[in-house]
VOFI-277847 format. One line per field, with one value per residue: residue number from 1; x, y, z of N, C-alpha, C in turn. Coordinates in steps of 0.1 Angstrom, whole numbers, plus 5000, padded with zeros to 4 digits. Example, Ala and Ser with C-alpha at 12.3 -4.5 7.8 and 13.67 -1.06 7.14 Angstrom:
<atoms>
num: 1,2
nxx: 5132,5128
nyy: 4943,4978
nzz: 5078,5071
caxx: 5123,5137
cayy: 4955,4989
cazz: 5078,5071
cxx: 5132,5129
cyy: 4967,5000
czz: 5078,5079
</atoms>
This chain:
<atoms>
num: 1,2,3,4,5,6,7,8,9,10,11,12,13,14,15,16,17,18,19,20,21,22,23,24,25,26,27,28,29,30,31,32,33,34,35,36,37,38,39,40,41,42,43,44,45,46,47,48,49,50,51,52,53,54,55,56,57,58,59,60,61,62,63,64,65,66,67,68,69,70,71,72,73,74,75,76,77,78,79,80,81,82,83,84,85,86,87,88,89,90,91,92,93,94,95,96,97,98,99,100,101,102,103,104,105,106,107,108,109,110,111,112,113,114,115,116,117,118,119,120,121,122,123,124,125,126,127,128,129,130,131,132,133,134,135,136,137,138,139,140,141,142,143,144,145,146,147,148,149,150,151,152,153,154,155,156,157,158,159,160,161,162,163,164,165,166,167,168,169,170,171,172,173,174,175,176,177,178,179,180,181,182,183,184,185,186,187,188,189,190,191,192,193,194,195,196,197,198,199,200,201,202,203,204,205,206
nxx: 5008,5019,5038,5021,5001,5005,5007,4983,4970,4981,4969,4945,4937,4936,4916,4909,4900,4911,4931,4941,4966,4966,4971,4964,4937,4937,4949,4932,4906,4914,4923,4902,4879,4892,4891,4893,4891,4889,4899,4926,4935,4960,4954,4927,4909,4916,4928,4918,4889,4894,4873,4853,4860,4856,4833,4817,4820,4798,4798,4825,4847,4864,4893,4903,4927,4940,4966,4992,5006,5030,5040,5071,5078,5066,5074,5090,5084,5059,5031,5003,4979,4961,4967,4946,4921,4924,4932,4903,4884,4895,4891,4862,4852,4864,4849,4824,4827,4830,4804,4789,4796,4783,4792,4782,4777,4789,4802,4828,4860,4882,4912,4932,4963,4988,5017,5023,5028,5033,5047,5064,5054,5028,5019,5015,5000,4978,4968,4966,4940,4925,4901,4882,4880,4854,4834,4833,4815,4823,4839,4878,4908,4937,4972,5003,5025,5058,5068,5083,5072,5075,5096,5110,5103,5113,5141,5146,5153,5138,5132,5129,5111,5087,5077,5069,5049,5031,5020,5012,4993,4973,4969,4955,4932,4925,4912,4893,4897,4888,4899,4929,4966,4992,5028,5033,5014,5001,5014,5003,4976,4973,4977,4959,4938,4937,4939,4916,4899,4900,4892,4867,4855,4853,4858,4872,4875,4879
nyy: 4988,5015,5017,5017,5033,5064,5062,5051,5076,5097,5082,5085,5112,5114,5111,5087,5055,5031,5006,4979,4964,4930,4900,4905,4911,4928,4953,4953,4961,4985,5001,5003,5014,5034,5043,5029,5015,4991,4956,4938,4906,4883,4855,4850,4860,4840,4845,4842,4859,4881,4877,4889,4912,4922,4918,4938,4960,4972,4987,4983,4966,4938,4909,4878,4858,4832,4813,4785,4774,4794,4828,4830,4803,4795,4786,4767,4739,4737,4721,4704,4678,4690,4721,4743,4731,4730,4754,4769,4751,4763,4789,4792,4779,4800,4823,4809,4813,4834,4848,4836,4849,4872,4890,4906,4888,4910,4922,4912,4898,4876,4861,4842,4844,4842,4834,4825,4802,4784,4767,4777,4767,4755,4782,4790,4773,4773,4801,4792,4783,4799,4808,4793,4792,4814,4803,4808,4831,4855,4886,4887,4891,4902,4899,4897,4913,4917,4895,4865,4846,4858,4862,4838,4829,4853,4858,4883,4909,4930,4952,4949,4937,4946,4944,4916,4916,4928,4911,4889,4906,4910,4882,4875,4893,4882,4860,4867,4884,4909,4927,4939,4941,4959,4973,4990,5014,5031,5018,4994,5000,5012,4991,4974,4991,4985,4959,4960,4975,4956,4927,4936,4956,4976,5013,5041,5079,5078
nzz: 5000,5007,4985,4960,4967,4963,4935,4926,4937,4920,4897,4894,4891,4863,4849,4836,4839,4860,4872,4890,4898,4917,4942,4967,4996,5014,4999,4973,4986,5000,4978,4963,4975,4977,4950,4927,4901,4884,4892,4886,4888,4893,4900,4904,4923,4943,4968,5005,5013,4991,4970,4982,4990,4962,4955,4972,4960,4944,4917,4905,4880,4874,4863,4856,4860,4847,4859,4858,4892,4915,4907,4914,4912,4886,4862,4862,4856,4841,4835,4821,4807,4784,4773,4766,4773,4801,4813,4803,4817,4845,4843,4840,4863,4881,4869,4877,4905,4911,4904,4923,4941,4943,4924,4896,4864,4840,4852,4854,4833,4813,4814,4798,4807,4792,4792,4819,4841,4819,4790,4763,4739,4749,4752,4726,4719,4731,4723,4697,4696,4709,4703,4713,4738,4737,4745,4776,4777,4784,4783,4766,4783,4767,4771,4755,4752,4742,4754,4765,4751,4726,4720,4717,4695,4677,4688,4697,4717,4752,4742,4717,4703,4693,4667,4664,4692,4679,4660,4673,4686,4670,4661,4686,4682,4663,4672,4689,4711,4735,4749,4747,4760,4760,4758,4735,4726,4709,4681,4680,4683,4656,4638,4643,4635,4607,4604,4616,4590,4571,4580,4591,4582,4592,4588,4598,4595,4569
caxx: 5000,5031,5042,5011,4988,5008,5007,4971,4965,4981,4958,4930,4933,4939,4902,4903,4895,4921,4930,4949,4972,4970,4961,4961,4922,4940,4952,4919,4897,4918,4921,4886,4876,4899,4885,4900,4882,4890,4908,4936,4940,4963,4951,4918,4904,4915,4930,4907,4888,4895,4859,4839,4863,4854,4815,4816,4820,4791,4806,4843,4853,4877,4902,4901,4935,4948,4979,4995,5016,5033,5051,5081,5084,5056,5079,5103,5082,5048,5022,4990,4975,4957,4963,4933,4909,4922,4926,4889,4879,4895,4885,4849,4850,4866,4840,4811,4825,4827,4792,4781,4795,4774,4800,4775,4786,4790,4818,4839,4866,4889,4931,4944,4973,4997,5032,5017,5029,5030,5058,5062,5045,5021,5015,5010,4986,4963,4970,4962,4928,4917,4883,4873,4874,4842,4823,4828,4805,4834,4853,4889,4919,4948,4988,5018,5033,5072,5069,5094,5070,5075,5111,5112,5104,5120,5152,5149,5156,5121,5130,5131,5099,5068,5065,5065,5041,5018,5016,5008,4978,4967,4967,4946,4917,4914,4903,4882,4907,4886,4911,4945,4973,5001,5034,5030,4999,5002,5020,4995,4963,4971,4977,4945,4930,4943,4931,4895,4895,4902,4883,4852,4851,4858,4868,4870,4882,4880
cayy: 5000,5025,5018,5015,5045,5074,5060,5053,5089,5104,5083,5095,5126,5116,5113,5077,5044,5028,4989,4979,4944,4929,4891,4910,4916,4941,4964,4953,4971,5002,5008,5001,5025,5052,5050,5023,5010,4976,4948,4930,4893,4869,4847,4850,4859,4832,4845,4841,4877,4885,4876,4898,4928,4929,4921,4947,4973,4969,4990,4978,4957,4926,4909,4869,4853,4819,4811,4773,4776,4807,4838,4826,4790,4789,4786,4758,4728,4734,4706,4699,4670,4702,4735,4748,4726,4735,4767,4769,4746,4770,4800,4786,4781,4809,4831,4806,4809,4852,4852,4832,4858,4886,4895,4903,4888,4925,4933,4903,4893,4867,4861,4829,4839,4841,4835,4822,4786,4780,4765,4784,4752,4758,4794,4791,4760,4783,4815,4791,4774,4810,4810,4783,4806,4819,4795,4812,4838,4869,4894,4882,4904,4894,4904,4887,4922,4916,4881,4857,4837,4867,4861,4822,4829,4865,4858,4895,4911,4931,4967,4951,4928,4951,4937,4903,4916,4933,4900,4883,4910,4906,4869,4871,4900,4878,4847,4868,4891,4920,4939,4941,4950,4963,4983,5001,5017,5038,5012,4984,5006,5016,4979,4971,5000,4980,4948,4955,4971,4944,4917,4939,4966,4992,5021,5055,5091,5078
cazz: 5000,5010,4972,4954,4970,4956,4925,4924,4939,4907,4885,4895,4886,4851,4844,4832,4844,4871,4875,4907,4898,4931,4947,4982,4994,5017,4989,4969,4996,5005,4968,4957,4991,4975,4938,4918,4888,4883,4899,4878,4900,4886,4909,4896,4932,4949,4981,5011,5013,4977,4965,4992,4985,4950,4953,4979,4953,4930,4905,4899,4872,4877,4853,4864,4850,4846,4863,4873,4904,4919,4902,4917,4903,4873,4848,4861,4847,4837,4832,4811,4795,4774,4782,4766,4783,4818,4813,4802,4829,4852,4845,4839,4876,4891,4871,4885,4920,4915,4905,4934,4961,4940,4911,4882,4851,4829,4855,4846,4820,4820,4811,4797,4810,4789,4799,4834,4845,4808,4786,4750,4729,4758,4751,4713,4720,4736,4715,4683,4698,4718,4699,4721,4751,4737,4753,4785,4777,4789,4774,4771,4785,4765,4772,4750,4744,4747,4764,4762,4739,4715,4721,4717,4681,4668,4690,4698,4731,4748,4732,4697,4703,4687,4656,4669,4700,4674,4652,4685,4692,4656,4662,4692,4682,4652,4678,4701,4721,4736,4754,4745,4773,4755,4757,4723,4721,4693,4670,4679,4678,4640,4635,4646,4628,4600,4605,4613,4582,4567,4582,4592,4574,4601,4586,4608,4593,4555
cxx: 5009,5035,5030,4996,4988,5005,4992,4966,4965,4969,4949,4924,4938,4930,4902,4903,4910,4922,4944,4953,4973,4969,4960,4944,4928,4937,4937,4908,4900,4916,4911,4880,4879,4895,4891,4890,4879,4902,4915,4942,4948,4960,4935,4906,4903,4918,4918,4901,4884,4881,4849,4848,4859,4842,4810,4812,4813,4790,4821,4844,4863,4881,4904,4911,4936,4965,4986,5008,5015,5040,5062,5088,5073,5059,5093,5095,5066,5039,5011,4985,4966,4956,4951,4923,4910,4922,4914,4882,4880,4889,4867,4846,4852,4853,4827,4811,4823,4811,4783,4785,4790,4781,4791,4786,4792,4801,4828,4846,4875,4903,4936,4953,4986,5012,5035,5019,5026,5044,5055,5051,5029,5009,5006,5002,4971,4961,4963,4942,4922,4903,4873,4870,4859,4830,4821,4820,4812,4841,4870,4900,4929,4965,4999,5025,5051,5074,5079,5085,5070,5090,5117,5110,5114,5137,5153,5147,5139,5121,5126,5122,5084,5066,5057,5049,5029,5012,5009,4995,4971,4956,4953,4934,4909,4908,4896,4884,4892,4893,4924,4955,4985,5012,5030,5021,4997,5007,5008,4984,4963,4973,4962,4933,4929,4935,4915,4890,4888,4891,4869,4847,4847,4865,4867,4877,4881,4870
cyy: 5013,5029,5025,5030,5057,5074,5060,5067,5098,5099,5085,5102,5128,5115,5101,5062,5041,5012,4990,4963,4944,4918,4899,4910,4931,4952,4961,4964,4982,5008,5014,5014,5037,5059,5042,5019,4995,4970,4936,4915,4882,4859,4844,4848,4847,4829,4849,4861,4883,4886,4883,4908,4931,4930,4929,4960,4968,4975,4988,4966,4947,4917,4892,4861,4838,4818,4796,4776,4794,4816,4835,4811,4786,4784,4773,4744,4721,4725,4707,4690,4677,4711,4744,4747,4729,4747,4773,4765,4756,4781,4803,4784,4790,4821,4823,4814,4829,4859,4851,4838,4871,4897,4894,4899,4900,4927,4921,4903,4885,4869,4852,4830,4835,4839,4826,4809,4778,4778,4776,4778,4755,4772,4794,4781,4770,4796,4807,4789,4784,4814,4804,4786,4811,4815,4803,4826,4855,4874,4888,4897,4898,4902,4896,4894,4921,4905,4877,4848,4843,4866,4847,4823,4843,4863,4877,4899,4926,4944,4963,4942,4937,4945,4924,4905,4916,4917,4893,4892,4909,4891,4866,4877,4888,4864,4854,4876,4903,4932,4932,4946,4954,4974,4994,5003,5024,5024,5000,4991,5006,5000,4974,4980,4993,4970,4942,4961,4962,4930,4921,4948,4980,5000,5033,5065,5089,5085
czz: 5000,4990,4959,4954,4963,4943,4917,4926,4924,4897,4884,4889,4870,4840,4837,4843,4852,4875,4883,4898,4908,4935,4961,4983,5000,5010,4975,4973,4996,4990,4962,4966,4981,4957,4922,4911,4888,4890,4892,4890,4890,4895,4909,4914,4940,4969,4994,5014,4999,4966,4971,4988,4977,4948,4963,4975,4942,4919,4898,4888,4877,4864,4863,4858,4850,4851,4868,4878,4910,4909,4904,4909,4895,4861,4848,4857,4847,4828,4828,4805,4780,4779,4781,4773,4794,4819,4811,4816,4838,4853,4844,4850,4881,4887,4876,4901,4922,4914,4916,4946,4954,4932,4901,4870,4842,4841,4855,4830,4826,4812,4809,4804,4807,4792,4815,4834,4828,4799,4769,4741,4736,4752,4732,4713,4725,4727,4702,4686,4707,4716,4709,4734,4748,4744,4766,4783,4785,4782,4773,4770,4779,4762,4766,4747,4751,4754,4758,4751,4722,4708,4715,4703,4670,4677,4698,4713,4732,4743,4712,4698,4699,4677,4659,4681,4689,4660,4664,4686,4678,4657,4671,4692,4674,4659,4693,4712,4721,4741,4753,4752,4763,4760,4749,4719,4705,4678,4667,4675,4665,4632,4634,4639,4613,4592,4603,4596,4571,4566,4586,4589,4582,4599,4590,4596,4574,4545
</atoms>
């Protein structure tokens, strides 16, 4: 909270929306209290608490990811007989269990998870087969910008990773991505301006 308050205080006053990354309920609460928007959980509201802080505030958004293991060791030798299927499974649950402490559905999305307890092969298994997410009936939040699975193929270190990111966010609007987390806003947005032409015939300013 010492780190995090300041920080939120400024955004505030920047007249848009505000998402707290946090599993804490702690820092959930105080934030939510002081004017936060939405609540970014990689943990997908699992810590005890974490589900009453957020259906507390019956206007906050939350962001419900996919993660196996801890931050610390998710990446030393992650396991799936299909990563798609459990990662569905999962998150199929964690949004049942947010609805049932009085999380309306419209303030959810969910997060494969990218990069999260997941090997590269891993990452692009879910990234190829992401349509199938549809089923859960949620917006999807999706982040690969500068990952290492961006890296695993261009070889490139993370300053010289946008093209690769923006092929990666390409990849995932065209299977269903609703929000996009990105470094490069500008480079991706016009990417995306691009695209939809393209495929749906979204054309603005023409």
């Amino acid at each position: 909270l010492q780190r995090v308050l300041p920080v939120l205080d400024g955004a505030l006053r920047l007249g848009c929306p505000v998402s707290i990354d946090t599993i804490k309920p702690q820092v959930m609460q105080v934030c939510l209290d002081r004017g936060a928007d939405i609540i970014n959980d990689i943990g997908a509201l699992q810590a005890p608490g974490a589900l009453d802080a957020v259906a507390a505030h019956a206007s906050c958004g939350v962001c419900l990811m996919h993660m196996q293991g801890e931050p610390k060791t998710m990446q030393a030798a992650p396991q799936y007989e299909n990563v798609t299927d459990e990662v569905y499974r999962f998150l199929d649950e964690r949004k049942a269990a947010a609805v049932a402490a009085g999380i309306a559905p419209a303030r959810i999305c969910l997060d494969p998870g990218y990069g999260f307890g997941k090997t590269v092969q891993q990452n692009y298994q879910l990234l190829r087969e992401q349509d199938s997410l549809s089923g859960l009936h949620s917006p999807l939040l999706i982040g690969l910008s500068r990952k290492t699975m961006i890296a695993a193929v261009t070889g490139r270190a993370p300053q010289d990773r946008v093209a690769g990111s923006i092929a990666g966010a390409l990849a995932a609007a065209s299977r269903g991505a609703a929000i996009i987390r990105v470094q490069d806003v500008a480079q991706t947005a016009d990417a995306l301006k691009v695209w939809a032409a393209i495929e749906q015939g979204e054309i603005h300013g023409a």
